[in-house]
NUGUFI-611278 format. One line per 3 residues: number of its first residue (from 0); their letters; for each residue x, y, z of N, C-alpha, C. Coordinates in Angstrom, 3 decimals, padded with zeros to 6 digits. Layout:
N
NUM = A = X,Y,Z,X,Y,Z,X,Y,Z  ...
***
This chain:
230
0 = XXX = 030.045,009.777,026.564,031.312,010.278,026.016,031.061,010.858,024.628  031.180,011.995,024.541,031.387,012.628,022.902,031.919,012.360,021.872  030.899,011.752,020.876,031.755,011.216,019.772,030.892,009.548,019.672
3 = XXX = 030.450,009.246,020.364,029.944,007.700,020.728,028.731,007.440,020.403  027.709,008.892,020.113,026.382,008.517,019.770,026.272,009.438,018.612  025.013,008.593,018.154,024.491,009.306,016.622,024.430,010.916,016.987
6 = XXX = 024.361,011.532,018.381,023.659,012.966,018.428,025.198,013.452,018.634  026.220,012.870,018.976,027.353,013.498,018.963,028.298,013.162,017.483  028.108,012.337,016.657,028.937,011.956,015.656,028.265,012.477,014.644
9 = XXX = 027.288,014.029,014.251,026.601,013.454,012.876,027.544,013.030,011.457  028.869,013.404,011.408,028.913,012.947,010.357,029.241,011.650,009.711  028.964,010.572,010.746,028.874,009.152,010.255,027.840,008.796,009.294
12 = XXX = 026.728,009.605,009.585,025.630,009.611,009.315,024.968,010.433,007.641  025.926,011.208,007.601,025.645,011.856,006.113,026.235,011.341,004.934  025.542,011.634,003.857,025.538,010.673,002.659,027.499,011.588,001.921
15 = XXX = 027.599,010.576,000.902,029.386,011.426,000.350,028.727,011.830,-000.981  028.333,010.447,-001.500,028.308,010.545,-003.043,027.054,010.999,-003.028  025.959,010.568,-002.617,024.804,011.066,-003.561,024.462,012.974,-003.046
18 = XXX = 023.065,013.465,-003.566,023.200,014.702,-003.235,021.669,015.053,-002.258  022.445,015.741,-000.938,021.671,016.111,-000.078,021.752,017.743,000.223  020.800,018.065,-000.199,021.190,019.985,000.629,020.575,020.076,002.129
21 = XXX = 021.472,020.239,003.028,021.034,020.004,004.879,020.715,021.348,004.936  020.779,022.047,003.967,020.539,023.764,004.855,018.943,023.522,004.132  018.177,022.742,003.325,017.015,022.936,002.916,016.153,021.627,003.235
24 = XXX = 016.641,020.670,004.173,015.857,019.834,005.239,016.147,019.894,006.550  014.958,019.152,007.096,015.250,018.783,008.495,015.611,017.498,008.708  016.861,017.307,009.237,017.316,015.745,009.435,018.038,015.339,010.466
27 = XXX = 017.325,014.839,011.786,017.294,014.957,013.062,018.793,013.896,013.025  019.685,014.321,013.938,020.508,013.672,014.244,020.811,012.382,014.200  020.200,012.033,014.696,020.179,010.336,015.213,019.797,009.429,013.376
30 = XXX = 019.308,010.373,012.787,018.872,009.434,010.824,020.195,009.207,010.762  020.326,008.027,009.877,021.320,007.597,008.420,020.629,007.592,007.222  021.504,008.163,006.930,021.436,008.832,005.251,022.790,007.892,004.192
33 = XXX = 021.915,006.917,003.813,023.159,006.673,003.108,024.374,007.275,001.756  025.020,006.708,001.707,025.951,007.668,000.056,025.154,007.671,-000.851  024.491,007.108,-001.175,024.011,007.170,-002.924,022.584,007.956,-002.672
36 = XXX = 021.975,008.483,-001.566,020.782,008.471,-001.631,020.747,010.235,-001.896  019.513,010.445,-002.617,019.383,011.980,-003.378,018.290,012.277,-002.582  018.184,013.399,-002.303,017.163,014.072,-001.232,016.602,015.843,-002.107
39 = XXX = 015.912,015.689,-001.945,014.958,017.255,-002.895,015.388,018.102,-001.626  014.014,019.010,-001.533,014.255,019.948,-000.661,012.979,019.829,000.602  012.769,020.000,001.792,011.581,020.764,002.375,011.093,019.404,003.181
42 = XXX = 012.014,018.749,003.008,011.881,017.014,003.426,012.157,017.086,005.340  011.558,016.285,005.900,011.736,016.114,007.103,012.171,014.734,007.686  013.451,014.247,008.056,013.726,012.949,008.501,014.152,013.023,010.004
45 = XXX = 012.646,012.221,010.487,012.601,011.909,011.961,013.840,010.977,012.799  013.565,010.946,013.921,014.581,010.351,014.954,014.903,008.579,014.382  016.278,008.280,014.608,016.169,007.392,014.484,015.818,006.528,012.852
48 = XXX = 015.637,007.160,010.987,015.226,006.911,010.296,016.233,006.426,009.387  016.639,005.351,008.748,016.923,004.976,008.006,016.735,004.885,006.526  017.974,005.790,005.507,017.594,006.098,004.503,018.753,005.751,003.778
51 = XXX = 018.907,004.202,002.851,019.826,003.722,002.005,019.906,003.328,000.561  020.819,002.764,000.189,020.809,002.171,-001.117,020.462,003.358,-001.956  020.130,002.750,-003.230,019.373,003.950,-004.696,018.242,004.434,-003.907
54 = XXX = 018.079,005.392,-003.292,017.267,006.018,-003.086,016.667,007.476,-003.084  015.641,007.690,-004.039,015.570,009.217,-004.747,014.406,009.715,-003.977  014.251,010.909,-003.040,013.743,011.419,-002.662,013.231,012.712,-003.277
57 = XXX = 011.904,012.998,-003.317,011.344,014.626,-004.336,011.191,015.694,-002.911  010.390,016.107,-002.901,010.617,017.572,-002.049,008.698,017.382,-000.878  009.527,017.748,000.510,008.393,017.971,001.461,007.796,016.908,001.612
60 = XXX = 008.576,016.000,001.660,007.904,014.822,002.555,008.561,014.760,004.189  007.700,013.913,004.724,007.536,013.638,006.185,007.833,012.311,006.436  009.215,012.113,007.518,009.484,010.324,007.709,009.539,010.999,009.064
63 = XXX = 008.436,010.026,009.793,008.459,010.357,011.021,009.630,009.050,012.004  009.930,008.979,013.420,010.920,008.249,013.650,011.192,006.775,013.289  012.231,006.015,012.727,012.212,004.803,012.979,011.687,003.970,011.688
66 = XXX = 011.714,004.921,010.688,011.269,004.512,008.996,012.418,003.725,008.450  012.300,002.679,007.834,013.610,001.983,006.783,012.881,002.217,005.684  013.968,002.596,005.150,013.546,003.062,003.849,014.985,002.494,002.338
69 = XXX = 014.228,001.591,001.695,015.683,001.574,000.818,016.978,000.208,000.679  016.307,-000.371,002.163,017.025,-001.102,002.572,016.539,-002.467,001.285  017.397,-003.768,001.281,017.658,-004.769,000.149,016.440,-005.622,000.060
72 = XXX = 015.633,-005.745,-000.896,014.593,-006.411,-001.269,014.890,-007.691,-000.298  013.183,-008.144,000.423,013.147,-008.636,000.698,012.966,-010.446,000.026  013.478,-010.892,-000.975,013.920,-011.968,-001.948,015.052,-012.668,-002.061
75 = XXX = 014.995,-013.649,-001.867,016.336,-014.668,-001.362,016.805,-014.661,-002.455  016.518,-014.085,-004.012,017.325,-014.274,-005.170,018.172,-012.867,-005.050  017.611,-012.161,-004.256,018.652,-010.625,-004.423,019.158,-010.331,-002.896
78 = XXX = 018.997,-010.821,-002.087,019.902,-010.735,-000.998,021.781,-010.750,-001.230  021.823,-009.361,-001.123,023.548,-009.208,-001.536,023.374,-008.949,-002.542  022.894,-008.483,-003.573,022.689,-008.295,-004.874,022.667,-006.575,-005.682
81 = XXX = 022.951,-006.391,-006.678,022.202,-005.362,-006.878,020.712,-004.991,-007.104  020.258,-004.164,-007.093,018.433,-003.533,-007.066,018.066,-002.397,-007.453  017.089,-002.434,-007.454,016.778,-001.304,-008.713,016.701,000.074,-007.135
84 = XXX = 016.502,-000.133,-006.101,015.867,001.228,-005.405,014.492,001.305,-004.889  014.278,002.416,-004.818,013.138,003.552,-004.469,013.325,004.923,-004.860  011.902,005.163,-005.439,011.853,006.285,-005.698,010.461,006.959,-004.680
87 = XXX = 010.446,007.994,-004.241,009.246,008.806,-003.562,009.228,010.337,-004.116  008.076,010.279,-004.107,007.874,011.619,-005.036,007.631,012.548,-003.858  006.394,013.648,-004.444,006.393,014.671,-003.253,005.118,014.725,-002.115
90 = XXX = 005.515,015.459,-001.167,004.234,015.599,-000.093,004.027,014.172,-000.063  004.681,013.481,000.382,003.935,012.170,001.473,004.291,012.636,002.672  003.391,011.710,003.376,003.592,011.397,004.798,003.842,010.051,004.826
93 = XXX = 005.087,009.510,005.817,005.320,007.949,006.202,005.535,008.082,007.930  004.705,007.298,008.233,004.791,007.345,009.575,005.204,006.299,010.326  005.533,006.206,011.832,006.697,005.582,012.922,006.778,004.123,012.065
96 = XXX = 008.366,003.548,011.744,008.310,001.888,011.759,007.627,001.519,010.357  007.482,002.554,009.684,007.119,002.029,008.179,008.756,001.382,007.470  008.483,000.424,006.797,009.526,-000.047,006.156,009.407,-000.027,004.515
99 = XXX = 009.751,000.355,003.308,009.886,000.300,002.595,011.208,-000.361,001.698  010.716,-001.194,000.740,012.181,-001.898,000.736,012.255,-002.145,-000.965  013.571,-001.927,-001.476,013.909,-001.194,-002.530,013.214,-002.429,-003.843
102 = XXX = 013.362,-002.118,-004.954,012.638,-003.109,-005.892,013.890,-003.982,-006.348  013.683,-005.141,-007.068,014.126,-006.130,-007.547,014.602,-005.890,-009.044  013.282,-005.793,-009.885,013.535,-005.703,-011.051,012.788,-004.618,-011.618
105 = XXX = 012.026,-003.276,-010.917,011.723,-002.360,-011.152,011.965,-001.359,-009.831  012.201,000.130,-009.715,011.993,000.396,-008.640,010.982,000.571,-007.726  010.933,000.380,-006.676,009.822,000.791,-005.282,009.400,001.958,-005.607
108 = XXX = 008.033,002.377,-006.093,007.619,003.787,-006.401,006.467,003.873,-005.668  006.567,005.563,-004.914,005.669,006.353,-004.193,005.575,006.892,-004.931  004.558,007.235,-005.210,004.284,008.751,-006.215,003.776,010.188,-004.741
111 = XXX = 003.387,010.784,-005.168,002.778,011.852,-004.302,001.613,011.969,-003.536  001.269,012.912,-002.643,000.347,013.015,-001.322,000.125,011.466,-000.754  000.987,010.989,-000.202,000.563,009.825,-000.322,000.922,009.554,001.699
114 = XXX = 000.081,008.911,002.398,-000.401,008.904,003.694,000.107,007.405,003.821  000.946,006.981,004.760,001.675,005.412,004.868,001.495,005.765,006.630  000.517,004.873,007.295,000.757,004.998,008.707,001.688,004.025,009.342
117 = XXX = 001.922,004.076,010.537,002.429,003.252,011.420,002.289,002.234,011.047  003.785,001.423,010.957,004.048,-000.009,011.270,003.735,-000.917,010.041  004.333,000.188,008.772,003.210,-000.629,007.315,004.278,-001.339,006.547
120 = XXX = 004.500,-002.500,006.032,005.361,-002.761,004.888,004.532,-002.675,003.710  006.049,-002.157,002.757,005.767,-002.043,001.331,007.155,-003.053,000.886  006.368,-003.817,000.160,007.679,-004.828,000.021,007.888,-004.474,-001.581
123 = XXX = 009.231,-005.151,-001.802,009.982,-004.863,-003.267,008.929,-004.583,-004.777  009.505,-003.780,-005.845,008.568,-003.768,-006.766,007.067,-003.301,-006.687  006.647,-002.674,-005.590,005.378,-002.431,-005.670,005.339,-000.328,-005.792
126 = XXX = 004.115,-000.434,-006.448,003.915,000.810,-007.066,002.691,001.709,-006.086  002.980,002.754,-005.572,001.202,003.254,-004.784,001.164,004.513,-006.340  -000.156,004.905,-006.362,-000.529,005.644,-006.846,-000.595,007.087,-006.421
129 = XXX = -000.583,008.138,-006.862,-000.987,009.454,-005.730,-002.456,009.330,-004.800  -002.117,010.009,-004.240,-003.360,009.974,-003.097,-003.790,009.251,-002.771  -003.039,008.182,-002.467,-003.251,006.945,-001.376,-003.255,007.176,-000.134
132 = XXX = -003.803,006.020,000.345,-003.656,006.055,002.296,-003.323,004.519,002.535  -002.707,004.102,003.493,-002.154,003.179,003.480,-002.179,002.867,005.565  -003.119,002.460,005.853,-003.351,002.156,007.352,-002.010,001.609,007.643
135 = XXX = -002.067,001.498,009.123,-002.055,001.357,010.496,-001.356,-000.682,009.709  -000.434,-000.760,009.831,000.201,-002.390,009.795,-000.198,-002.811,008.691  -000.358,-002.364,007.719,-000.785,-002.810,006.169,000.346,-003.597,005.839
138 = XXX = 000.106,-004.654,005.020,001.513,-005.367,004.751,000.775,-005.626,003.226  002.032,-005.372,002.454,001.866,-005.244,000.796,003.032,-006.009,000.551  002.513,-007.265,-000.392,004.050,-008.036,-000.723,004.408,-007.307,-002.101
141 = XXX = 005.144,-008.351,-002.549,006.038,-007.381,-003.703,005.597,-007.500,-004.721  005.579,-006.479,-005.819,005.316,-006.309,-007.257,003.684,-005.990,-006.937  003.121,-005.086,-006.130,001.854,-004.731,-005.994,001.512,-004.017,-006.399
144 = XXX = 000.514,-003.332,-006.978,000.151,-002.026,-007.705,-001.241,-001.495,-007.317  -000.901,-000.166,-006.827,-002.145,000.470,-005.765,-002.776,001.799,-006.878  -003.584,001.578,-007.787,-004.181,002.985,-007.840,-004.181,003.960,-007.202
147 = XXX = -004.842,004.921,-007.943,-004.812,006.467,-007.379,-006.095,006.776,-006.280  -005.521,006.969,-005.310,-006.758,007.159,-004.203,-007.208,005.947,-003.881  -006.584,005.190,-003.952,-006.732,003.342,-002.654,-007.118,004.153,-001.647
150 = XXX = -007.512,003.558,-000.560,-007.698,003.569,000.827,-007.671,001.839,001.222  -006.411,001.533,001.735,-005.933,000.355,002.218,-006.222,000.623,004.072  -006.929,-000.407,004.617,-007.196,-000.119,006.333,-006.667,-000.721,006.850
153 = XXX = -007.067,-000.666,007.780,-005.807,-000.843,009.071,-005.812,-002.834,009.612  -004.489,-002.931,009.226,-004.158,-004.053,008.898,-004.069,-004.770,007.834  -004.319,-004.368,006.823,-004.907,-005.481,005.870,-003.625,-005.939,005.321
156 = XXX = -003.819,-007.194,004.462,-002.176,-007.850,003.762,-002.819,-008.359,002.671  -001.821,-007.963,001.719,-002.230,-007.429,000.163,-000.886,-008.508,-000.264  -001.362,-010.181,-001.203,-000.400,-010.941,-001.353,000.563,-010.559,-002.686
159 = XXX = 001.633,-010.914,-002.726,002.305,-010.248,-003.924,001.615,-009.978,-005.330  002.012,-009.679,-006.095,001.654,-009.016,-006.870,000.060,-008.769,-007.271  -000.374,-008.223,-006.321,-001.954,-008.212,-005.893,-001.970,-006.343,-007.069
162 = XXX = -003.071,-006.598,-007.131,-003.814,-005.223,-008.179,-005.104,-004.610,-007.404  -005.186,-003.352,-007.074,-005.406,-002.697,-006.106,-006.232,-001.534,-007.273  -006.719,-001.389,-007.399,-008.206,000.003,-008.176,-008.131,000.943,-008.154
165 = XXX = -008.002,001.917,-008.315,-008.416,002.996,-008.343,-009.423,003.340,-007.311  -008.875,004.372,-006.452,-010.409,004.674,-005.544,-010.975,003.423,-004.636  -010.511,002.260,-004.747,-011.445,000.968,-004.101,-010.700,001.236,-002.356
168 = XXX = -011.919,000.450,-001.953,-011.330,000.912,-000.554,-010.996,-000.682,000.264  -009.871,-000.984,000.591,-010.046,-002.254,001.192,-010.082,-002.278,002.918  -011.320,-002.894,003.553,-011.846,-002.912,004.598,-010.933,-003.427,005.793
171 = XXX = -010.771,-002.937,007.028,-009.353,-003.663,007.824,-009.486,-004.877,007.557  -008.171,-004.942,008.146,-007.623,-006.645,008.267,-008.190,-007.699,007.005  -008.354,-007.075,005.817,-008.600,-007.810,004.791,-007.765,-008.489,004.117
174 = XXX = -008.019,-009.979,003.945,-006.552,-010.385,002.841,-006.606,-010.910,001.596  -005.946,-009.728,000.839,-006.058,-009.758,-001.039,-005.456,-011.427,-001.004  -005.746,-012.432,-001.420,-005.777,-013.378,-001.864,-004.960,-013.051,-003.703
177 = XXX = -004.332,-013.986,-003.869,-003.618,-013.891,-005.754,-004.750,-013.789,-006.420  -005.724,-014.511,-006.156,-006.911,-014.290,-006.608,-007.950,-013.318,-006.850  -007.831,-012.241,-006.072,-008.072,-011.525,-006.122,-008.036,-010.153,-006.949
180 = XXX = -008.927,-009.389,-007.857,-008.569,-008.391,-008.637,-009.150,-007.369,-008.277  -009.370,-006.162,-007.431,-010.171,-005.157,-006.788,-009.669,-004.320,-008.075  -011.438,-004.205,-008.168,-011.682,-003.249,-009.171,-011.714,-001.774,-008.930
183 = XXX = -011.646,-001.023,-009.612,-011.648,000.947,-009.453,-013.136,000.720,-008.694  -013.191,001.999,-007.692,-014.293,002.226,-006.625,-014.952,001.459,-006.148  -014.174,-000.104,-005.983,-014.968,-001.278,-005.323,-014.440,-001.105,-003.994
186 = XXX = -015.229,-001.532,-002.886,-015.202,-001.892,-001.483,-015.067,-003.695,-001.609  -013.484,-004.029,-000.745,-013.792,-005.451,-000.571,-013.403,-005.779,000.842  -013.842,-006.626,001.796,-013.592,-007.069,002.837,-013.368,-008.558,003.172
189 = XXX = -013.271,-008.811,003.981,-012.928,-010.333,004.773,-011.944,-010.928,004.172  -011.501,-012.220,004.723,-010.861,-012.906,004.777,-011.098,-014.518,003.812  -010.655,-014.809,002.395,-010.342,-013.560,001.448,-011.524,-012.629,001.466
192 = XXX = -010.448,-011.678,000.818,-011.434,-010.470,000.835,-012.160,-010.303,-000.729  -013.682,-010.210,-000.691,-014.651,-009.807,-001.069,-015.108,-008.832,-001.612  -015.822,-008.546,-002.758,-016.156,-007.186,-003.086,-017.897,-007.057,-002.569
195 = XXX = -018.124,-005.999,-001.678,-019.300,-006.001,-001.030,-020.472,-005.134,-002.127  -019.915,-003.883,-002.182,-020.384,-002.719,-003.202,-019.381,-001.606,-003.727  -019.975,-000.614,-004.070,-019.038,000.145,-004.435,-019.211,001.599,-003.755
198 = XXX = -017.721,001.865,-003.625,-017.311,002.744,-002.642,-017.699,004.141,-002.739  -019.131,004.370,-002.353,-019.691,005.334,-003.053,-019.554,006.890,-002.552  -018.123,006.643,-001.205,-017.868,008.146,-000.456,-016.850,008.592,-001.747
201 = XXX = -016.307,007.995,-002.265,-014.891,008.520,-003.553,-016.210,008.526,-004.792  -016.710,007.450,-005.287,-017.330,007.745,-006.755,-018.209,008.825,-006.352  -019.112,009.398,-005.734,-019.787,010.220,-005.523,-019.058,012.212,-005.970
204 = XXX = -017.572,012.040,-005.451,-016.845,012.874,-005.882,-016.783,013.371,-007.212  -017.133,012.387,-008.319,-016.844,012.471,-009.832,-018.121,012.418,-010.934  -018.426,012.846,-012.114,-019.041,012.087,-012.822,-018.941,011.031,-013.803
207 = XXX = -019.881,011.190,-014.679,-019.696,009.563,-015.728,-018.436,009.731,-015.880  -018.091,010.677,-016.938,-016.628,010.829,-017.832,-015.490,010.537,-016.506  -015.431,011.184,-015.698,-014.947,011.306,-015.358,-014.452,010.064,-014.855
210 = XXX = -015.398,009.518,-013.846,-014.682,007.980,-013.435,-014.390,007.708,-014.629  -014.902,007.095,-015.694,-014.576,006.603,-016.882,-013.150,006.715,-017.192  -012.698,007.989,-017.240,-011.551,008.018,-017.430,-010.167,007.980,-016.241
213 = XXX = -010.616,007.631,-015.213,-010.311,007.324,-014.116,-009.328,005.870,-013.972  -011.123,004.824,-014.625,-010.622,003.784,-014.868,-009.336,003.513,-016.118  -009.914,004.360,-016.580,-008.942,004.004,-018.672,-007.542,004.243,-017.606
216 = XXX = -006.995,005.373,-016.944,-005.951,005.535,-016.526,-005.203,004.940,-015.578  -006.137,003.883,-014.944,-005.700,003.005,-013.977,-005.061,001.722,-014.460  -005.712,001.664,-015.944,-005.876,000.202,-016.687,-004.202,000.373,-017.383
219 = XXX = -004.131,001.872,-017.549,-003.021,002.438,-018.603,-001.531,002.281,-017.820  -001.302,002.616,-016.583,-001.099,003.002,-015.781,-000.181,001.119,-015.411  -000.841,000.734,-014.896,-000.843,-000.999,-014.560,-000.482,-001.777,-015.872
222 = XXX = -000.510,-001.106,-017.206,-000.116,-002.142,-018.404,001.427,-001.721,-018.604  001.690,-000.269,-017.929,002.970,-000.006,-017.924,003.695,-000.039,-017.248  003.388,-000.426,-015.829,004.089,-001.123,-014.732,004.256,-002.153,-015.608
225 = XXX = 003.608,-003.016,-016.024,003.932,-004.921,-016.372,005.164,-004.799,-018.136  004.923,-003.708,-018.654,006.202,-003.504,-019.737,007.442,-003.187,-018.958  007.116,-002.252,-017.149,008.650,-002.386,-017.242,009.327,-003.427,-016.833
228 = XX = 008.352,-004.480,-016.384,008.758,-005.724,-015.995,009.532,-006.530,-016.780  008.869,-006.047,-018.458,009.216,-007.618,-019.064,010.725,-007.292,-019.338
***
């Protein structure tokens, strides 16, 4: 009957208050878009995607079907509460069943080119860096902070407020332990996970100065995540 499904009702589905331009995305029928949420341009929202709360979208990203995005920190102190959001910058890709879920006491930040596969949580307060990759069921608890060019694999679970390197690559199904501090262009694996050597397909890319200052910006970067905390 017409009128009864998301592909016949879209306008249940479009945001009032916040600002979306539909003539400069693609936003397949069946998405919710909530009111407050701001959308750039060149953006693509797949079948089925969920997009709520404070949520600021930049331009030409990709949510393929079945993404939550935005939805209420996962923290029994802010359930029903207000929250800071999500923010995503530009050119990511998030792919089927990724969940992202808004921050607590800072917002959920994507920065740019940034690769989130299938089936990944990003839980409250956590930060990726640009040019990340983020496997296949990765689970990241909250207040995490991923340098620039992580390569997180497929599976791995990264415990809250876990610190993630620059460039380091963490090996599947690895689990960041609190204990844990993965350094810029380290490789760590197992269960906890380990630093084996260093990840010499990314450092090979750069020279001295260069990593050098790689690291200074990772260090810089992570001291100002923890000021916006206090």
């Amino acid at each position: 009957m017409k009128g009864n499904t998301p592909h016949d009702n879209n306008e249940n589905h479009l945001p009032l208050n916040g600002s979306v331009d539909l003539a400069k995305n693609v936003i397949h029928p069946t998405a919710i878009i909530g009111n407050d949420v701001v959308l750039g341009n060149g953006n693509y929202i797949g079948a089925f995607c969920q997009i709520v709360g404070k949520t600021i979208i930049g331009d030409n990203n990709h949510f393929e079907a079945y993404c939550s995005i935005g939805t209420e920190p996962e923290h029994k102190d802010y359930f029903g509460k207000e929250n800071k959001g999500v923010q995503i910058g530009n050119n990511n890709r998030i792919c089927e069943f990724t969940t992202i879920s808004a921050g607590c006491e800072i917002r959920t930040n994507l920065k740019n080119n940034i690769i989130i596969l299938r089936g990944s949580y990003i839980g409250h307060d956590t930060i990726i860096s640009d040019d990340c990759t983020i496997s296949c069921n990765s689970l990241l608890g909250g207040h995490t902070f991923v340098g620039k060019g992580a390569n997180i694999g497929l599976g791995a679970i990264l415990h809250q407020y876990s610190q993630i390197g620059a460039y380091a690559m963490i090996g599947m199904g690895a689990i960041i332990t609190k204990k844990v501090k993965v350094q810029s262009f380290g490789m760590y694996v197992g269960n906890p996970a380990k630093y084996i050597k260093e990840n010499d397909y990314q450092k090979k890319k750069f020279n001295y100065e260069q990593i050098l200052q790689i690291c200074i910006d990772y260090e810089n970067e992570f001291q100002d995540k923890n000021k916006k905390n206090d």
